[in-house]
N, C-alpha and C positions, 0 to 999 in steps of 0.2 A: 482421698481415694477416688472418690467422682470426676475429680478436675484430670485423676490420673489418669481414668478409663476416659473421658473422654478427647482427652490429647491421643491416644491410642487410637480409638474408634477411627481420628479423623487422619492420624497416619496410616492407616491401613487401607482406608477410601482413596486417599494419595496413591498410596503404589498400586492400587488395583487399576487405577487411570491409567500409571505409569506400564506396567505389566501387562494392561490388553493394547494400550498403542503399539508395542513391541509387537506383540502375540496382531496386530492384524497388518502390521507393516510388514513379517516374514511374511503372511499367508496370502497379501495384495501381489506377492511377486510371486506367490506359487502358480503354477498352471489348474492347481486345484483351489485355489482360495476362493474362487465366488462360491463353487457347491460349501465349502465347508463355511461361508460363514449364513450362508443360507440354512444349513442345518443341525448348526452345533454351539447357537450363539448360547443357550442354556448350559450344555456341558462346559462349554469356557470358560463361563464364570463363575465356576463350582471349580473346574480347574485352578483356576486365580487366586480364589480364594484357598484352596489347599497349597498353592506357591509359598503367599506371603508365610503360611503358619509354616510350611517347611523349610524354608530358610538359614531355620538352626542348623540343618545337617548339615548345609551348605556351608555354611559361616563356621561351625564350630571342624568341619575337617582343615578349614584353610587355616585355621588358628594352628593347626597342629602343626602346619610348614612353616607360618611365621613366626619364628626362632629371632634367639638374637643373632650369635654368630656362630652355631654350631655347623652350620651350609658351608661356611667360607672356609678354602682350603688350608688359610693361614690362622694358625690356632690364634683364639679369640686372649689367649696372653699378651700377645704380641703385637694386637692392635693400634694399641694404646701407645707403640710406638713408632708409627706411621710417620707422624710428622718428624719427629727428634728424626729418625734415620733422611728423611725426604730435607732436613737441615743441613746435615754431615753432608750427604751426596750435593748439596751446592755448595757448602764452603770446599771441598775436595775438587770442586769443576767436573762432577763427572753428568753424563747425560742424562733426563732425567726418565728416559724408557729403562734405566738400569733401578728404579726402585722393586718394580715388582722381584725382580730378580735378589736382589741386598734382600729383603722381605723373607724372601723361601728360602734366601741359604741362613738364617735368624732362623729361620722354624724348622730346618735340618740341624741347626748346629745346638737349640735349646729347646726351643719349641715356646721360649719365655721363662720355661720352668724354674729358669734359677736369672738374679742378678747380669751376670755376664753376656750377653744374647746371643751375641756373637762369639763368643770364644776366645775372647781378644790376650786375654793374661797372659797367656804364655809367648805370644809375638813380645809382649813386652820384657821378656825376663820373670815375670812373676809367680808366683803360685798359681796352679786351676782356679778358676772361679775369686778371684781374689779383686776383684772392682766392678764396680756399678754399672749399672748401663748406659751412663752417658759416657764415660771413658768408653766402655766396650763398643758402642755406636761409633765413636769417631775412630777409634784405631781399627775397626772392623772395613769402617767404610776406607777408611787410609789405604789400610792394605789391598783391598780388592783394587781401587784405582790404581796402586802399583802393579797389579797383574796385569789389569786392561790396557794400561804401558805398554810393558813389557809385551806381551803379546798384539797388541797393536792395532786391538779395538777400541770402535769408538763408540757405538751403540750397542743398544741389545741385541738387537736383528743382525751385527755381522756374523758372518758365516764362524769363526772363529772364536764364540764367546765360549764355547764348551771348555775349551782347551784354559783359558784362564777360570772359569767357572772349579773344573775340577782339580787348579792349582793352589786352588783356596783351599783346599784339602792336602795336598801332597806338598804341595812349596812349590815355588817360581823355580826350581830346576824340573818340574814339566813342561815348564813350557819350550824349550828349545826344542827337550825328547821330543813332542808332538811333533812340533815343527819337522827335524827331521826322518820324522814317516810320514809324513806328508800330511800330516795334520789328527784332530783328535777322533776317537772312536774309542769304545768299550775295551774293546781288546790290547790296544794301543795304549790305555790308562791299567789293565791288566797285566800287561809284561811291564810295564813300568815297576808296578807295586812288586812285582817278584823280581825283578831284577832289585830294586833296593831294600826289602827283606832281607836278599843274599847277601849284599853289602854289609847291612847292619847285624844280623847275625839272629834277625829276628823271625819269628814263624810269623807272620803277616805285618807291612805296612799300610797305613791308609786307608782308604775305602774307595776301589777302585770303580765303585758304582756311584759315585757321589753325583755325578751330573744326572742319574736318574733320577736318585733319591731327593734331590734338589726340585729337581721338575715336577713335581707330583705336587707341588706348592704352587707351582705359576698356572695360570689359567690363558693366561698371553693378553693381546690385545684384541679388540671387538674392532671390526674392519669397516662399520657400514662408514658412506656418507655423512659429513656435517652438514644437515640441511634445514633443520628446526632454528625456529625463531627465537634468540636470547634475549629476555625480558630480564633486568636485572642480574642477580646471580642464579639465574635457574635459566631452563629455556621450557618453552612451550610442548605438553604431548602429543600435540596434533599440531596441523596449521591454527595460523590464527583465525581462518573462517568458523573451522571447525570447534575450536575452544569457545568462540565468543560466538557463537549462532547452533551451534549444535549437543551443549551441555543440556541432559533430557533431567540428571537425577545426583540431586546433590546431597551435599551432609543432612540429613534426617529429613530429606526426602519420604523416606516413611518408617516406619517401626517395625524391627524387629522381636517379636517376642520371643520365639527360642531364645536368642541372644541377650534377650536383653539391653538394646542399643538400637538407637536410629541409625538410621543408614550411615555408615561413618566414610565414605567412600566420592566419586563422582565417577557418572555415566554417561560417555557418551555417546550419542545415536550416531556412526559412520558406515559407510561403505564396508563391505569386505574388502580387505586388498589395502586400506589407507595405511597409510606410513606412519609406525608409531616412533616418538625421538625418548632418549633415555632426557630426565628434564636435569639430572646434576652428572657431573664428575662424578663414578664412583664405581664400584667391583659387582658384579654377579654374584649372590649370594645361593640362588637357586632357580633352575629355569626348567620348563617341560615343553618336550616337543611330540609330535606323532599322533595328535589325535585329529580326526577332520571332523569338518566345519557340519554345524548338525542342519536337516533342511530346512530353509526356512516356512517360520509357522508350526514347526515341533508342537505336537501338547507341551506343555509345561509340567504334565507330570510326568511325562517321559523325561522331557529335559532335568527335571530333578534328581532322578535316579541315576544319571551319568556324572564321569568323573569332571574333574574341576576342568580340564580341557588344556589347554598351552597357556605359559605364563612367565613370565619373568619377573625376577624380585632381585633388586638393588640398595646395597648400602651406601649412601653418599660419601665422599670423604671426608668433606667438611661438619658431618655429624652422625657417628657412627650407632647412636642409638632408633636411630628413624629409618624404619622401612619402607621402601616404593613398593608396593606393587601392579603387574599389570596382566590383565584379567583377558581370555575369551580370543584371545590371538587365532589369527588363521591355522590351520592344518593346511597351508599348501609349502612348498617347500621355505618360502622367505616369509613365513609367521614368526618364529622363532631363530635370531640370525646372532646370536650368544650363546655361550657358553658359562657354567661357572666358572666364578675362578678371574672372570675377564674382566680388565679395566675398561671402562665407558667415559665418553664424554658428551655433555650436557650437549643435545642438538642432533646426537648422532643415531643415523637410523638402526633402531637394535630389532623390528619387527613391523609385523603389519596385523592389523585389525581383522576380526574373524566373526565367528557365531559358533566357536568349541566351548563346550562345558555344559555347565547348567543355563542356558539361555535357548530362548525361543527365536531372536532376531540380531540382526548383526550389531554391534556396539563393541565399546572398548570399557570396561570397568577401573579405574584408576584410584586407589586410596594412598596416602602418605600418613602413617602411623607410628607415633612415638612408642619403641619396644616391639612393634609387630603385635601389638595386642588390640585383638580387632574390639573394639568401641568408640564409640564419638568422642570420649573424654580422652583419647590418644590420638585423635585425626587432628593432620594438619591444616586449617583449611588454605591451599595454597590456590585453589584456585579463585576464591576473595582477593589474595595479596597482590597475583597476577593480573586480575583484573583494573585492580586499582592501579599497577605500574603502566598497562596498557592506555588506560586511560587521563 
């Protein structure tokens, strides 16, 4: 128990180091920072010292956003199918900006719920629901590559993908219909539906809303620049100056009592305004934007009692149990430059670094946690691994 309290004692001496160089680097750039450190250096670090202890509140709301996959638009059944469908779509030759798209109409057509994901039985001749998902993957993917044929797309982004989109609903005789009114819309996929009702003799065909209800699954794609450094299969969160000369506060860095966990995270001391790169391949899980940047040299017990501030949180593809998250982003408008929902790639600018949240001075907070469960015994330490490939 001794050896415990004084492993404690001497992490909490750590972050209070950590926590006034913050706390005097905002207040050296204030116009006010000489009066106040001339008269408040006793209040500071009574301050500080009420930081480290409050931390739980801090730590234990972000626990509450770090989820597995309930953030992501694509029901978390359906995950798990990521790769088999990202398989189908290259043995088919189809593009590979059309996964997201195969993905949402899987979670329109089951949501995973059952076997079939896609819905494929019955293209075949078969009973409903009557084969697995790796049949229902390849005849699912098959078929939509015959729409985009037929219709005469070749990517996601042509102007044209609605019209085979909501064919995969009605059957490849929409697509000419569209064609000839001059292409697809709501209303356009609404006279269709009642025009072949009439035909069939039925009180509704289809669902004339399917390119909606399809969309509410895609998040699209994340636009920034690929300008981050690839180290291996990752790329770097900052420059490389910044990674390898401006890392202030790493894994157990200091102790969390609330929590119960050292520091499971890395922080680093940059600029406002620096460019943050998302460091895998991977989707938005949950992002906030619209809060601005607090002034620098905040008390800290102010800065405690405010919300968690802009942040982005990413699933990787290559391992869907580990969350990124990224902390403290600017409030100006290109802090937060994602969306959920949206596919990233490793390198690509998704943000810029700030001082929103609970923070006294400008920095980027960055953890990589297996499950989103915020403790060191779930931290990645990636930025050891990076290290080691840089050098």
């Amino acid at each position: 128990m001794a050896q415990k309290d004084n492993f404690i004692k001497k992490k909490i001496k750590r972050a209070i180091r950590i926590k006034v160089l913050l706390w005097i680097r905002g207040i050296l750039t204030s116009t006010v920072g000489i009066y106040i450190l001339m008269g408040s250096t006793i209040a500071v670090l009574m301050i500080v010292l009420l930081s480290v202890l409050g931390e739980q509140a801090g730590h234990n709301i972000e626990t509450e956003h770090i989820g597995s996959y309930e953030m992501v638009q694509i029901p978390e059944a359906l995950l798990k199918y990521e790769d088999d469908i990202k398989e189908a779509l290259e043995k088919h030759e189809l593009d590979e900006s059309f996964l997201p798209i195969l993905m949402a109409i899987a979670a329109q057509e089951s949501g995973g719920t059952v076997p079939d994901i896609f819905q494929s039985s019955e293209s075949l001749g078969l009973p409903p629901n009557s084969i697995g998902p790796k049949e229902s993957i390849d005849q699912g993917v098959k078929y939509f590559k015959q729409l985009v044929d037929m219709a005469e797309v070749e990517n996601a982004q042509d102007e044209n993908l609605n019209i085979a989109l909501q064919s995969y609903n009605f059957g490849e005789g929409f697509i000419s219909y569209a064609q000839d009114k001059g292409g697809y819309s709501e209303s356009v996929a609404q006279s269709f539906s009642k025009m072949m009702a009439g035909q069939m003799g039925w009180s509704a065909y289809g669902d004339p809303s399917y390119v909606q209800n399809v969309s509410k699954y895609i998040g699209g794609v994340a636009t920034g620049d690929i300008e981050g450094m690839i180290v291996g299969d990752m790329a770097l969160p900052v420059s490389q100056n910044d990674f390898t000369n401006n890392m202030i506060c790493g894994l157990g860095c200091y102790y969390d009592a609330g929590s119960g966990t050292p520091h499971p995270g890395y922080d680093f001391g940059i600029p406002r305004g620096t460019p943050v790169y998302s460091m895998v391949d991977g989707t938005v899980i949950e992002n906030r934007s619209g809060y601005p940047d607090n002034p620098r040299g905040i008390p800290l017990g102010v800065a405690l009692s405010m919300d968690l501030g802009n942040y982005i949180r990413i699933v990787p593809d290559n391992n869907k149990n580990v969350v990124i998250s990224y902390f403290h982003l600017t409030g100006a408008g290109n802090g937060v430059m994602v969306k959920k929902g949206m596919k990233v790639e490793k390198g690509q600018v998704i943000g810029h670094s700030g001082n929103s949240g609970r923070t006294t001075g400008d920095h980027l907070h960055l953890d990589m946690l297996v499950g989103g469960r915020y403790h060191i015994d779930s931290a990645v330490p990636y930025y050891d691994q990076l290290m080691k490939e840089l050098n």
